[in-house]
C-alpha positions in Angstrom: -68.3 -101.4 -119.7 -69.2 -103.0 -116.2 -72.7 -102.1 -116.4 -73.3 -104.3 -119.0 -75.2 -106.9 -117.2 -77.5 -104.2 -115.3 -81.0 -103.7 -116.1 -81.7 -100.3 -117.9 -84.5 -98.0 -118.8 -84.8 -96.2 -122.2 -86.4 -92.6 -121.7 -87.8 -91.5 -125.0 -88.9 -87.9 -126.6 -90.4 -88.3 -129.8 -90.7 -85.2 -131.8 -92.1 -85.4 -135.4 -88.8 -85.2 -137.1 -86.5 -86.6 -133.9 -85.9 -88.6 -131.1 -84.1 -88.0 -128.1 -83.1 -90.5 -125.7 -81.0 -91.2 -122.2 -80.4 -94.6 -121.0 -80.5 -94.9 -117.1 -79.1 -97.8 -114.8 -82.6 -99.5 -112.8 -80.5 -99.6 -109.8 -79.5 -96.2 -109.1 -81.2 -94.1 -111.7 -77.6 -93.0 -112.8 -77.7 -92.2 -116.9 -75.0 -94.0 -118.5 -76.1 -92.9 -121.9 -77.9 -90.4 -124.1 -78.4 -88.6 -127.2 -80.7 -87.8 -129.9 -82.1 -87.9 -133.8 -82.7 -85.0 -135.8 -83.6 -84.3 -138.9 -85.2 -87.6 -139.5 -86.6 -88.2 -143.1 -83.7 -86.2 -144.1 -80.8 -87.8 -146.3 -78.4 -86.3 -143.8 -80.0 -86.8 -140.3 -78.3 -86.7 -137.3 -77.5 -89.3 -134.8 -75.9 -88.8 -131.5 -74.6 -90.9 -128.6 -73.1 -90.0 -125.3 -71.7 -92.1 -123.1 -68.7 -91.8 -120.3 -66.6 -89.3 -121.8 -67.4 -90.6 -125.7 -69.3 -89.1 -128.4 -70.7 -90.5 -131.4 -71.7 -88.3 -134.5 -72.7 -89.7 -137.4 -74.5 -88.0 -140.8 -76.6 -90.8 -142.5 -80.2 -91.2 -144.1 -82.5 -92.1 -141.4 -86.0 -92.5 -143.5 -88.3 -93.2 -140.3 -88.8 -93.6 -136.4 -88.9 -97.1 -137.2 -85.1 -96.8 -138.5 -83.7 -94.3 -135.8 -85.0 -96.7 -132.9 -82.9 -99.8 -134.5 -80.4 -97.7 -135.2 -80.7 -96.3 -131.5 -80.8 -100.1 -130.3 -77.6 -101.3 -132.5 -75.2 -98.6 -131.2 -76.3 -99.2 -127.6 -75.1 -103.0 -128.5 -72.4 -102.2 -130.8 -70.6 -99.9 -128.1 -71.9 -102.4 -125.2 -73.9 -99.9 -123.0 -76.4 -103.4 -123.3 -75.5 -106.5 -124.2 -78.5 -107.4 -125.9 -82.3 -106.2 -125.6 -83.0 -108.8 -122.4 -81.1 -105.8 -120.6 -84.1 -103.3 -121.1 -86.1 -103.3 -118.2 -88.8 -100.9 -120.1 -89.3 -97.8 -121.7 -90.0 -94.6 -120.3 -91.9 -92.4 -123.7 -93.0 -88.5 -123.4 -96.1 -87.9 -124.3 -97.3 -84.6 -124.8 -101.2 -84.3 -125.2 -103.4 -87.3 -122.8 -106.5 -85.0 -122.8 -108.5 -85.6 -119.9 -108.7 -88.9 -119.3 -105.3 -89.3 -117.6 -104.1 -87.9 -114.5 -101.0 -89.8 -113.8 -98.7 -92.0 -115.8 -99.8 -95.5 -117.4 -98.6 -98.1 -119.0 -99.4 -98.5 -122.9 -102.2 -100.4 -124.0 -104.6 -100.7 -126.7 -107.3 -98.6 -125.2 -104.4 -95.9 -124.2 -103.5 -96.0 -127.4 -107.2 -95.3 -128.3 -106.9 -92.1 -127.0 -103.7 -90.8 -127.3 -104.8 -91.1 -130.6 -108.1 -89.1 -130.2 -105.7 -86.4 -130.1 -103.7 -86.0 -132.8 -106.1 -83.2 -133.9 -105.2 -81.1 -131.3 -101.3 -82.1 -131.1 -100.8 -82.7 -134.8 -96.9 -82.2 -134.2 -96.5 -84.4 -131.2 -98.8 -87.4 -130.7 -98.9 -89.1 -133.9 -94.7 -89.5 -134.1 -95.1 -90.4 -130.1 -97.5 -93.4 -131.1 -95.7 -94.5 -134.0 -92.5 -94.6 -131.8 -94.2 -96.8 -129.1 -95.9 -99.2 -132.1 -92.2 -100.2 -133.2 -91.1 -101.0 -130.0 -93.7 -103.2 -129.4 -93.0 -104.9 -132.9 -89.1 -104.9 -132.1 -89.4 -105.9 -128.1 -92.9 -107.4 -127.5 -91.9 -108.5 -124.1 -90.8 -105.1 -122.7 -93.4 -102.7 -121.0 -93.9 -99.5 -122.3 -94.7 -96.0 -120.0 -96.4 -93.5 -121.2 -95.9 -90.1 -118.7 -98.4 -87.4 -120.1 -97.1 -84.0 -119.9 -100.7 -82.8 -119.5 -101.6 -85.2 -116.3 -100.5 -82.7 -113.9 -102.7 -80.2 -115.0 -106.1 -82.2 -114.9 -106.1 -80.2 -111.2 -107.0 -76.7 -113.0 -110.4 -76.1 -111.8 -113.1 -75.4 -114.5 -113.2 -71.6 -113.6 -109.7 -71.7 -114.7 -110.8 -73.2 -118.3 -112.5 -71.3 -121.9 -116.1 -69.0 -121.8 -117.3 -71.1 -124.6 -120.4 -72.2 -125.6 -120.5 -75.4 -123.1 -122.3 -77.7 -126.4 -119.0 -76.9 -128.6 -116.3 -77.2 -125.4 -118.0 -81.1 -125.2 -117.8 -81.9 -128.3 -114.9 -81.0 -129.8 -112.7 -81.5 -126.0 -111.7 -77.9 -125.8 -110.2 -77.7 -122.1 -107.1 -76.3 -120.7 -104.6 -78.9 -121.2 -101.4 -76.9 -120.2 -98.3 -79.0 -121.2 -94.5 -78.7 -119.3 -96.1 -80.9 -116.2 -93.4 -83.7 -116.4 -91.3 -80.6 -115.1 -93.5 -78.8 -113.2 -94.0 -82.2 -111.7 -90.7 -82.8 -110.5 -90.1 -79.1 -110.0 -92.6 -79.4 -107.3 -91.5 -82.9 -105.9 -87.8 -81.0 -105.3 -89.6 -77.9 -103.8 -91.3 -79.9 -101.8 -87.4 -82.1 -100.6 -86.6 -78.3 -100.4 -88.3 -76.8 -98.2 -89.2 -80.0 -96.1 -93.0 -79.4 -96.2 -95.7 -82.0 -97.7 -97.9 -78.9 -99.1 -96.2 -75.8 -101.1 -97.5 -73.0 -102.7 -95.3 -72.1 -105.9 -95.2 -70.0 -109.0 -92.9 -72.0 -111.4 -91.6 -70.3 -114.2 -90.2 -72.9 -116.9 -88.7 -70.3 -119.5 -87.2 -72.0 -122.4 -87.6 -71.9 -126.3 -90.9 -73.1 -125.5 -92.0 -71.4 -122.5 -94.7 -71.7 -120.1 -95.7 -70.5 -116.0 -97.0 -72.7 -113.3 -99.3 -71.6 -110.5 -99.3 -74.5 -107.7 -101.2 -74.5 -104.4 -101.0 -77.2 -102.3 -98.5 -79.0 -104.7 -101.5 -78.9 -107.4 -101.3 -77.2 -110.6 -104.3 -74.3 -110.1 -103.4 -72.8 -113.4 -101.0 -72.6 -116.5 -100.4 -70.4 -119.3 -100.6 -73.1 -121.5 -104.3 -74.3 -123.0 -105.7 -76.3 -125.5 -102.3 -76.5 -127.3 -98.5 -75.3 -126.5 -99.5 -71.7 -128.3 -101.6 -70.0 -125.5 -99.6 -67.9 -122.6 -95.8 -66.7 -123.0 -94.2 -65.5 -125.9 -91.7 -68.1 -126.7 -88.7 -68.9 -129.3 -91.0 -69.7 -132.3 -95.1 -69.2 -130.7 -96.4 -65.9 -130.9 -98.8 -66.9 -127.5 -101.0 -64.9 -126.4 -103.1 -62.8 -129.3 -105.8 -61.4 -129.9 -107.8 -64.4 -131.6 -109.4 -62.2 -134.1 -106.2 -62.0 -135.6 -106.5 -65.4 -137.0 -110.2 -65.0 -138.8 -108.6 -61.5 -139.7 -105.7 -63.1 -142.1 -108.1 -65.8 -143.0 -110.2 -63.7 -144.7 -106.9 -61.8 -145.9 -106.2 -65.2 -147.8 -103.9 -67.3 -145.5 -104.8 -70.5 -145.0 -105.5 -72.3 -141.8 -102.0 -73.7 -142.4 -100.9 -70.9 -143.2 -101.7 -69.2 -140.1 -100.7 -71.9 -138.0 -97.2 -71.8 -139.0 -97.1 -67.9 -138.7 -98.3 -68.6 -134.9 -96.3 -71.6 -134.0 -93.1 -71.6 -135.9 -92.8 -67.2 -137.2 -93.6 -65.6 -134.3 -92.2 -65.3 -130.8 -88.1 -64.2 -130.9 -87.7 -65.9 -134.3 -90.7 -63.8 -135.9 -89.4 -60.6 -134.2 -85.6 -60.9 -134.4 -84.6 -63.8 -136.6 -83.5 -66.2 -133.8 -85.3 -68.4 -131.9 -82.4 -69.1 -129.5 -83.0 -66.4 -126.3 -79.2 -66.2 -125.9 -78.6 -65.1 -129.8 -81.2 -62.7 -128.6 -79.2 -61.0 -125.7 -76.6 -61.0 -127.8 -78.3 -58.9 -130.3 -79.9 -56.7 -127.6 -76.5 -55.8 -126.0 -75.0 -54.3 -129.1 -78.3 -52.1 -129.5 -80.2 -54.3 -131.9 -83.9 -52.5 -131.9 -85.7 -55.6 -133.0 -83.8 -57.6 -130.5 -84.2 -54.9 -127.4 -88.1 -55.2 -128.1 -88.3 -58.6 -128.2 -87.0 -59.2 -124.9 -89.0 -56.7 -123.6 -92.3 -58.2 -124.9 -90.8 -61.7 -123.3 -90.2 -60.0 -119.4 -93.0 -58.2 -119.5 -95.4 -61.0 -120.4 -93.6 -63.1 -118.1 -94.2 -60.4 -115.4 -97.9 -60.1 -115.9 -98.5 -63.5 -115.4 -96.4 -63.8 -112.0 -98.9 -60.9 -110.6 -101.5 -62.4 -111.4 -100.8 -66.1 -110.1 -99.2 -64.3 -106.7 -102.7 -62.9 -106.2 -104.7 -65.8 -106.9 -102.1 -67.7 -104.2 -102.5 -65.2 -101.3 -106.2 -65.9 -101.5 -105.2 -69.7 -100.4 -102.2 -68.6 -98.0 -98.4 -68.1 -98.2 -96.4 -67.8 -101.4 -93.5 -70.6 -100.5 -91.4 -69.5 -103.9 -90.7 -68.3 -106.5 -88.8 -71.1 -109.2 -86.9 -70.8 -112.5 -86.5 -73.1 -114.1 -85.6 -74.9 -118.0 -82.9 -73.3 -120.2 -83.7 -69.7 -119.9 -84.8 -69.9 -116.2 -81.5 -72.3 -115.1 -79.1 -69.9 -116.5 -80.0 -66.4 -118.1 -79.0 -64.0 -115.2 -80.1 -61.1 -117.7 -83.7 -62.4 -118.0 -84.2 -63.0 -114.1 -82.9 -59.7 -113.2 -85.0 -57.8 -115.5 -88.1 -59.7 -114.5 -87.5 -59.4 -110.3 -87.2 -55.3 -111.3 -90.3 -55.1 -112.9 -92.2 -56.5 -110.2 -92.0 -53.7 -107.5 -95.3 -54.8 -105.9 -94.0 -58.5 -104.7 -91.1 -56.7 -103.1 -88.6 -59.2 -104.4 -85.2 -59.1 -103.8 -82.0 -61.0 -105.3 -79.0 -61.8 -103.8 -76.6 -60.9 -106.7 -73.9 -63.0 -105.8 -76.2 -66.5 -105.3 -77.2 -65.5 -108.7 -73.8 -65.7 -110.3 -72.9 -69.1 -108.6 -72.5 -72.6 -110.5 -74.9 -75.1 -108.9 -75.9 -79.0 -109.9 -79.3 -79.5 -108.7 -80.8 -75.9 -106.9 -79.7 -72.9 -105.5 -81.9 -70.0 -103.3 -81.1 -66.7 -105.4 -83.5 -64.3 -103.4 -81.7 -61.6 -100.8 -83.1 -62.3 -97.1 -84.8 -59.3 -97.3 -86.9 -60.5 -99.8 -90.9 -60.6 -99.1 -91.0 -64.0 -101.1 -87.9 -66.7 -102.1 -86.9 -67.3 -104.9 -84.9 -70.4 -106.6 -83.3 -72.0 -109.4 -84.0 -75.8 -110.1 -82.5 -78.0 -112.6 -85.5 -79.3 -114.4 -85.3 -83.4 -114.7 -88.0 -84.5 -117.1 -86.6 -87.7 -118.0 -85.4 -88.6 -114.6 -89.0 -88.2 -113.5 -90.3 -90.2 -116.3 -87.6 -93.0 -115.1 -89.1 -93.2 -112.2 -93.0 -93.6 -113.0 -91.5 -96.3 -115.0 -90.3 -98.2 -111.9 -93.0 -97.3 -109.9 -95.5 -98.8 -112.8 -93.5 -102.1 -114.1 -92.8 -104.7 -111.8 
């Protein structure tokens, strides 16, 4: 390839069974190639690699992180996207949960580590593979820097009023604080708003719909509020998480005999469209729906409607600060599922919203404006970039 002897960034996403990854070129943040782990700790896992119009599958035994990264590193040699690891400039990592302590992106360090760390309490799924991930690239490439860009840092904006009515003693000690999580894309969501509409200040309600789903209220490009918490669970009904609930429905099948695991698997991996329908995937959903599956019809309407409440809410809370500048979709739902956006703009009579059909059914690369001139407030679609915007703390942070 004739990028070989170009400097590139690793972006990583590190779930607890997976890791997904996209290489980009330092000098023009084009990606050159990407792809992902699954099933790791499986004797069949997954791997994946993309690159120019190639695709490499492969079923093989990946036992641990530790193993997917070199085997990550050896195909990115073997099919010369690098020509060896002096190419890496550094790596870009996702990391979910940063608590409070972090408002912007950093690079990794002991005391970082320390606590990320702190956390794996409170994002048991998320953190601990995220750490272990960074530890063996440090063992494998000592000399290369790694990033770690919180998806909670956007969020440490939500005012206290915005936070939990608990007693104050156990909210101390135990750190329980709306985290909010999706802000890597609410971040750049916000950043492309802002390109947009050619204004330094912009008051949005950004709805990133996907199997894990969540609603951003910005003023002044600051996150105000989220539906997320504590954890991913709170807010939206989503592909797998119930969201909201009423909380005495936990202590309730607690004392009917489910464990705390129990119940914790029922809320984050039974519920949502998978608990209700069977699938988690929203387009298996609509598919359902449209050939007059009950279970599938409700589900959907449980989705909009929760979706709905929480756009009249954040609208109100905006016009108390001024304007309403748009209204954004955005993530796999929000980019494409025409179905979902209609039904969500018709049951939201008092914002007087109004779609232009036709804008609607266009392709687009980057954005599009889908709203009807006559409506009171715009509304968009924006092709979320996560890792992008991760690439880019990365060169803003290593020098």
């Amino acid at each position: 390839m004739k990028n070989v002897d170009k400097k590139v960034i690793i972006v990583i996403n590190a779930g607890s069974s997976s890791i997904k990854y996209k290489i980009f070129k330092k000098s023009n943040d084009e990606v050159i190639a990407s792809g992902q782990i699954e099933k790791i700790g499986n004797p069949q896992s997954i791997f994946v690699l993309k690159y120019g119009q190639k695709k490499i599958s492969q079923n093989l035994p990946i036992p641990n992180h530790k193993e997917g990264i070199q085997k990550i590193l050896n195909e990115l040699k073997n099919n010369k996207i690098i020509v060896n690891t002096k190419d890496i400039y550094a790596i870009g990592h996702r990391v979910v949960m940063g608590g409070i302590s972090f408002n912007k992106s950093t690079i990794w360090t002991p005391i970082v580590k320390k606590h990320v760390v702190d956390f794996f309490s409170i994002a048991p799924l998320h953190n601990p593979p995220e750490v272990q991930t960074i530890d063996v690239f440090e063992k494998i490439l000592p000399n290369v820097k790694n990033v770690c860009v919180f998806d909670t840092s956007f969020h440490r904006t939500i005012p206290t009023f915005n936070h939990y009515p608990l007693d104050q003693k156990v909210v101390k000690k135990y750190k329980i604080y709306k985290y909010g999580m999706h802000g890597t894309s609410y971040r750049f969501v916000t950043e492309k708003m802002k390109t947009v509409l050619k204004k330094k200040n912009i008051n949005l309600i950004i709805c990133h719909l996907g199997n894990g789903a969540s609603i951003c209220e910005v003023v002044n490009s600051k996150s105000l509020n989220t539906t997320m918490g504590l954890s991913p669970l709170e807010g939206l009904m989503m592909g797998t998480r119930s969201g909201d609930i009423d909380p005495s429905i936990v202590t309730y099948l607690i004392r009917q005999g489910y464990s705390v695991d129990k119940v914790d698997n029922l809320l984050n991996k039974e519920s949502g469209f998978k608990g209700m329908t069977g699938y988690n995937d929203c387009r298996d959903v609509e598919d359902k729906a449209s050939k007059g599956n009950k279970n599938a019809i409700l589900a959907l309407n449980m989705f909009i409607s929760r979706i709905v409440k929480y756009v009249t809410t954040y609208a109100n809370e905006i016009l108390v600060h001024g304007k309403i500048d748009g209204i954004v979709f955005t993530a796999g739902i929000g980019e494409n599922s025409k179905f979902i956006i209609k039904k969500i703009v018709e049951r939201l009579p008092i914002l007087n919203l109004k779609l232009n059909e036709k804008k609607l059914n266009e392709q687009y690369s980057d954005w599009k404006l889908i709203s009807d001139p006559k409506s009171k407030i715009k509304m968009y679609q924006v092709h979320t970039n996560e890792e992008l915007m991760i690439e880019q703390d990365v060169k803003k942070l290593v020098k």
